[in-house]
C-alpha positions in Angstrom: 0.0 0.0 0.0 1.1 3.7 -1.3 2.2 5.7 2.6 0.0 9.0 2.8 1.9 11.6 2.0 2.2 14.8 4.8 3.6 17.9 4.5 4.4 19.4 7.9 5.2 23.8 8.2 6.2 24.4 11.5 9.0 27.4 12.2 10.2 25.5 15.2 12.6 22.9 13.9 11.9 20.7 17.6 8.2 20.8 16.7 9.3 19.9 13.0 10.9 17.0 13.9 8.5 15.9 16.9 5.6 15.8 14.4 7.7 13.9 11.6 7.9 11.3 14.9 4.5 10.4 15.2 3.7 11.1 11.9 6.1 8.5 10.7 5.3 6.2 13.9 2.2 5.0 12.4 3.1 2.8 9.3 0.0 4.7 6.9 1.8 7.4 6.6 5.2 9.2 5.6 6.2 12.7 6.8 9.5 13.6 4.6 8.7 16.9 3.3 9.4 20.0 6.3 8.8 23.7 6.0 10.1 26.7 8.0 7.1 28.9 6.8 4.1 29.6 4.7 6.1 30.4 1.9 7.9 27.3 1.6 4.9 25.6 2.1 3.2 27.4 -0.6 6.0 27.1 -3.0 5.8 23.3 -2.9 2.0 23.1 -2.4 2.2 24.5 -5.9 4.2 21.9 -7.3 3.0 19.2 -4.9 -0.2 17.2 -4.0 0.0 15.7 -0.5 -3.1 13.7 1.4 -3.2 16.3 4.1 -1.1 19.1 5.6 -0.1 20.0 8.7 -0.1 23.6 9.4 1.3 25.9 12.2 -0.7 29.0 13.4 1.9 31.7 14.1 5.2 31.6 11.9 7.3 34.8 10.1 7.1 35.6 6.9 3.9 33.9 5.6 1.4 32.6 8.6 -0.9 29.9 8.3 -3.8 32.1 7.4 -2.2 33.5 5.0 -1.2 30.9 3.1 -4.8 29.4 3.8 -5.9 32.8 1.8 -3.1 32.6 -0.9 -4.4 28.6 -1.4 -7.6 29.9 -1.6 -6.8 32.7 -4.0 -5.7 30.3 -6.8 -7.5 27.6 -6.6 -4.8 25.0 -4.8 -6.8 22.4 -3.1 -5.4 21.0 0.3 -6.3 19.2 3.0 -5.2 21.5 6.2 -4.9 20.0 9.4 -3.9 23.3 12.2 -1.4 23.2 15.0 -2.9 25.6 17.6 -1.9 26.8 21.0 -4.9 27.7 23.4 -4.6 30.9 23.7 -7.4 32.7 23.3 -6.0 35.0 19.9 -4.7 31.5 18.2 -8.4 30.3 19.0 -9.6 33.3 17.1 -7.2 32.6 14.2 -8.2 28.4 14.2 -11.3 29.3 14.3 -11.2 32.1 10.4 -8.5 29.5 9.4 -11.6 26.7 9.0 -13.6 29.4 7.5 -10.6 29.8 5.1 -10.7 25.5 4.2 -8.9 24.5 7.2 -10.3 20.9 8.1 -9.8 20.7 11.8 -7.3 21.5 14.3 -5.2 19.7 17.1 -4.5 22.1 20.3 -0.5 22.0 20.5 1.1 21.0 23.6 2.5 23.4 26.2 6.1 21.9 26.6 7.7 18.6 25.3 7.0 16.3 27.6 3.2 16.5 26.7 4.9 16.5 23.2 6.1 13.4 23.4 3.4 12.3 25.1 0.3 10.0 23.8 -2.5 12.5 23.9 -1.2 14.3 21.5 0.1 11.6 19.4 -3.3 10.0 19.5 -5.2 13.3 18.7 -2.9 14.1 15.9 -2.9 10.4 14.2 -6.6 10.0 15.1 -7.5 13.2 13.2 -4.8 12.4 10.3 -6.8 9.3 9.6 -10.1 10.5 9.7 -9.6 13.3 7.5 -7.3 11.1 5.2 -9.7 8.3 4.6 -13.0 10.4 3.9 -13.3 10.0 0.0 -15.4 13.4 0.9 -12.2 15.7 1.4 -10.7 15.8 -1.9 -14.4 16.7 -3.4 -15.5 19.2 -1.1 -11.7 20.8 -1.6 -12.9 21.2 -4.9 -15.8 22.2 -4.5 -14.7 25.2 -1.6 -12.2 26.8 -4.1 -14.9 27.8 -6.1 -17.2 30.4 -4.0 -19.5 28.1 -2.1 -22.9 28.4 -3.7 -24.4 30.3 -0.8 -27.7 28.6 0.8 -30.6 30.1 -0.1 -31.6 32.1 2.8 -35.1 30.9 4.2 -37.5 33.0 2.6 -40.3 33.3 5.8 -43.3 32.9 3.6 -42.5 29.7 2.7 -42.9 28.3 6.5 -46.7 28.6 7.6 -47.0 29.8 11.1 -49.9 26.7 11.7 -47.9 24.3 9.6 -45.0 24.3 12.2 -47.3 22.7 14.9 -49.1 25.7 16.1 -48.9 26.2 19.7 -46.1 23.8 20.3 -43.3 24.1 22.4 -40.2 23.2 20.9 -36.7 22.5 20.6 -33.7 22.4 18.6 -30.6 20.6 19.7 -27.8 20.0 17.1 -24.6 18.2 17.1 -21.3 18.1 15.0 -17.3 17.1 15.3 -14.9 17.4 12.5 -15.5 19.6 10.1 -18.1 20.9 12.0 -16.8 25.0 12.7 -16.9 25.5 8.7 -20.4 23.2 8.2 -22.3 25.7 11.0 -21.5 28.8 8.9 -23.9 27.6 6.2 -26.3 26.8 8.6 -26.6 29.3 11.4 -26.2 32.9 9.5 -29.3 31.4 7.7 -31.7 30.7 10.4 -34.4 33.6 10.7 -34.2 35.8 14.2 -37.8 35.1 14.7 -37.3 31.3 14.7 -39.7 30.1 16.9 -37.6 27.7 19.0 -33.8 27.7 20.7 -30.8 25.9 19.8 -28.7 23.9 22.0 -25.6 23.2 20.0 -22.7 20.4 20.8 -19.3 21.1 18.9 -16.5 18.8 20.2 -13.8 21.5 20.8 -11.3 22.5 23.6 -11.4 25.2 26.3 -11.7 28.8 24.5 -12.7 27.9 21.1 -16.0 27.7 21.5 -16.0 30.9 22.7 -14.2 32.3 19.2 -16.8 30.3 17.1 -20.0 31.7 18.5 -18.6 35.0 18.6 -17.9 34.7 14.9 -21.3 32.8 13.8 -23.0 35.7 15.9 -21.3 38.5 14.0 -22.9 36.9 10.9 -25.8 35.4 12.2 -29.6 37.1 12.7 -30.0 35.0 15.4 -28.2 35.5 19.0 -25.5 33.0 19.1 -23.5 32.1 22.2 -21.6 29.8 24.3 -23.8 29.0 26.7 -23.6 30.1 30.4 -25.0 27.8 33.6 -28.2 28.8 34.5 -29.2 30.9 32.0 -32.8 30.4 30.8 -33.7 29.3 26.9 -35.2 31.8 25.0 -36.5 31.2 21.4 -34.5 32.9 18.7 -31.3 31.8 20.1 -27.9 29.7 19.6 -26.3 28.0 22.7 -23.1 26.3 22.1 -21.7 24.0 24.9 -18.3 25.3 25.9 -15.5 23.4 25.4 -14.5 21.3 28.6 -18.2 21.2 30.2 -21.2 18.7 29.6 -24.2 21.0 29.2 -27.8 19.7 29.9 -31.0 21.3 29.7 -33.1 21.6 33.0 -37.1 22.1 33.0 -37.4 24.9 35.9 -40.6 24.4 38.1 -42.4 27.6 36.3 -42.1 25.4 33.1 -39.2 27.2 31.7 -35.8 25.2 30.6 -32.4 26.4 31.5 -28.9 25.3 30.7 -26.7 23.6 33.5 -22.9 22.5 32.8 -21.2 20.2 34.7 -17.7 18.8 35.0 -18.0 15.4 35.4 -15.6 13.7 33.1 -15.0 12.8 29.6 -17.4 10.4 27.9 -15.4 8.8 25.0 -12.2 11.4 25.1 -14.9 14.0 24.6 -16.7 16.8 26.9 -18.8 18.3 25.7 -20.6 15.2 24.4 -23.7 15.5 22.2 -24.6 12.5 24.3 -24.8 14.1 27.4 -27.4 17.1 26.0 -29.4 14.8 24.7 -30.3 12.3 27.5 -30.9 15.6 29.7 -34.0 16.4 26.9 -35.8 13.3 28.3 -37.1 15.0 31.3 -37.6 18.5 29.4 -41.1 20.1 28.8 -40.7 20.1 25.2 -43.1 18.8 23.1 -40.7 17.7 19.8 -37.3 18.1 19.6 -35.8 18.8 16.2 -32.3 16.6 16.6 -30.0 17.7 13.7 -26.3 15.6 13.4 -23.8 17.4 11.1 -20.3 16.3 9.9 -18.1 14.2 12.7 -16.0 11.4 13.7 -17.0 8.7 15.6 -20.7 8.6 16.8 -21.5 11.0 19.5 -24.9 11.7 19.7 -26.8 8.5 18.3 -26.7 6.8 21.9 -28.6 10.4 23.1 -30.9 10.2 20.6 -31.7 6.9 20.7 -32.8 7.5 24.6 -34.3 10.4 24.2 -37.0 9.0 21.3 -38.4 6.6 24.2 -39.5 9.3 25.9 -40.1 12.7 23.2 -41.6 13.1 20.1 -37.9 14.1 17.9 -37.4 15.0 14.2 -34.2 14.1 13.1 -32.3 15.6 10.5 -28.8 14.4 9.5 -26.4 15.7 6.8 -25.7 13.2 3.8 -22.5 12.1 2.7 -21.6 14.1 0.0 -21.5 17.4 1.7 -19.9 15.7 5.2 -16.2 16.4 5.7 -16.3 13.1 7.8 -19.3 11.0 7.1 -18.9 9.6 10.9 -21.4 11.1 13.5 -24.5 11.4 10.3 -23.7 7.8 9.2 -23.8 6.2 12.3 -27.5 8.1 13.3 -28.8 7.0 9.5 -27.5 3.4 10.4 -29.6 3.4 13.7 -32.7 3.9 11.3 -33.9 6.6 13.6 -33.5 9.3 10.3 -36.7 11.4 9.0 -34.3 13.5 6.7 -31.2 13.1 5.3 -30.0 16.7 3.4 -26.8 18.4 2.1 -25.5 20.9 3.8 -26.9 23.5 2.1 -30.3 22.5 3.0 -30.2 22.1 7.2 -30.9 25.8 7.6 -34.0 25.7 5.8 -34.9 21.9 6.6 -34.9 23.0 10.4 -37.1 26.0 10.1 -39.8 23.8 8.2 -40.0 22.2 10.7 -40.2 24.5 13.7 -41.5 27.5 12.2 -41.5 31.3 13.1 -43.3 33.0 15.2 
């Protein structure tokens, strides 16, 4: 079998040859081409196809978003993998660089001994694989270097108020993994600020970079998009994104309200938040149909929840096809439980959602 080919850019030649390591560690795939900055790297990216790239945030001369923008510029399709501190400005730039094509992002470590240690060579081979194997990758590359064919935004006469299920309460709680930060911006700028229902919304992510994404979907979004805080109270109209490092769950309050409530307790799976989590907590809710919606991901967070939580509520479920999934993981394993009502590109969630809660 043919290794997978990576390019890593890194300007510090320790990190260079740490991520050749465990790059080279794992017999799938071959790390033997290194650059010093995003010039280099764009300078063989030119001349060179490789299965995916590993790319540093912060380096002189040409940073990673800059090369993501010069890529971009003239059409040269890669598959970008970021190498991000967690601060909270390198949170801000992951989160434009997968607006720019990045595909995901692996948190760097603070010193060498978590280097060389097997969190971080599981995280970065874990991703490596997933985003190497989807067949999806190399078409949706394609497809991004063109100007995304913007979804149509929902046009509010063609949702019924009565249609909608008139009077009833509802819900919508969404959930997505890789690929995910770059999926949501073709969904949430194009839900209406009068939809008539909130969002709860899982994205596996670390500490801080939730906090950059709903910052930057609410910038662009009509309606309120946050990272959700304990105890606040649901209100229609808005986005609540789980932060990174809590389990959020939704609470019915005894005056028949729902509020949000994060907790610590650990990792389910190497994952927290976990769609999982939110959606067991819906069992007990007041709603009366809770619109599910799984977008791009690895693994299968979130059909366990669902499962549950269809013994006890009246759900919807939505999931995004194959075609238009970066990693055909978390929307293939909810279509394989058979629980499915829709399955839609990308494009389509926005709209697909609102039929089915309505405005108000």
């Amino acid at each position: 079998m043919m290794k997978k080919n990576i390019l890593i850019v890194d300007d510090s030649a320790l990190m260079r040859r740490l991520l050749c390591d465990i790059i080279n560690s794992d017999s799938i795939f071959q790390a033997t081409d290194v650059c010093r900055d995003g010039l280099e790297a764009y300078d063989k990216l030119k001349k060179t196809a490789y299965d995916a790239v590993i790319l540093d945030v912060n380096m002189p001369r040409m940073d990673g978003l800059e090369l993501l923008e010069k890529l971009q510029q003239e059409d040269i399709k890669a598959a970008v993998i970021m190498v991000s501190t967690l601060t909270v400005k390198d949170a801000d730039v992951t989160i434009r660089a997968m607006e720019l094509g990045a595909i995901d992002f692996v948190t760097k470590p603070c010193n060498i001994i978590e280097a060389k240690g097997d969190e971080f060579k599981g995280s970065l081979l874990r991703v490596l694989k997933a985003v190497v194997k989807s067949d999806n990758v190399r078409d949706l590359l394609a497809a991004n270097a063109k100007p995304a064919e913007k979804p149509a935004p929902v046009k509010v006469s063609q949702v019924p108020k009565t249609t909608a299920g008139k009077g009833k309460n509802k819900l919508i709680a969404l959930a997505c993994s890789t690929g995910g930060p770059k999926a949501l911006q073709s969904v949430i700028p194009y839900l209406p600020e009068n939809m008539d229902a909130p969002m709860v919304l899982v994205q596996h992510m670390p500490v801080g970079f939730t906090k950059s994404m709903a910052e930057r979907l609410n910038e662009v979004s009509k309606v309120i998009v946050k990272e959700a805080e304990d105890g606040e109270v649901l209100k229609k109209g808005c986005v609540y994104i789980a932060p990174g490092g809590k389990h959020m769950e939704v609470q019915k309050k005894p005056d028949g309200t729902h509020s949000i409530r994060l907790n610590d307790e650990a990792p389910i799976g190497g994952l927290r938040p976990c769609a999982n989590v939110t959606y067991e907590s819906l069992r007990s809710s007041g709603y009366d149909e809770i619109v599910c919606v799984v977008l791009t991901g690895m693994g299968s967070d979130g059909t366990g929840g669902i499962l549950s939580l269809k013994q006890k509520k009246e759900i919807y479920v939505i999931s995004q096809d194959a075609q238009s999934s970066v990693v055909y993981g978390m929307p293939k394993a909810i279509a394989e439980a058979g629980v499915v009502d829709e399955v839609v590109p990308l494009t389509e969630v926005a709209q697909t959602i609102i039929k089915n809660v309505g405005v108000q």
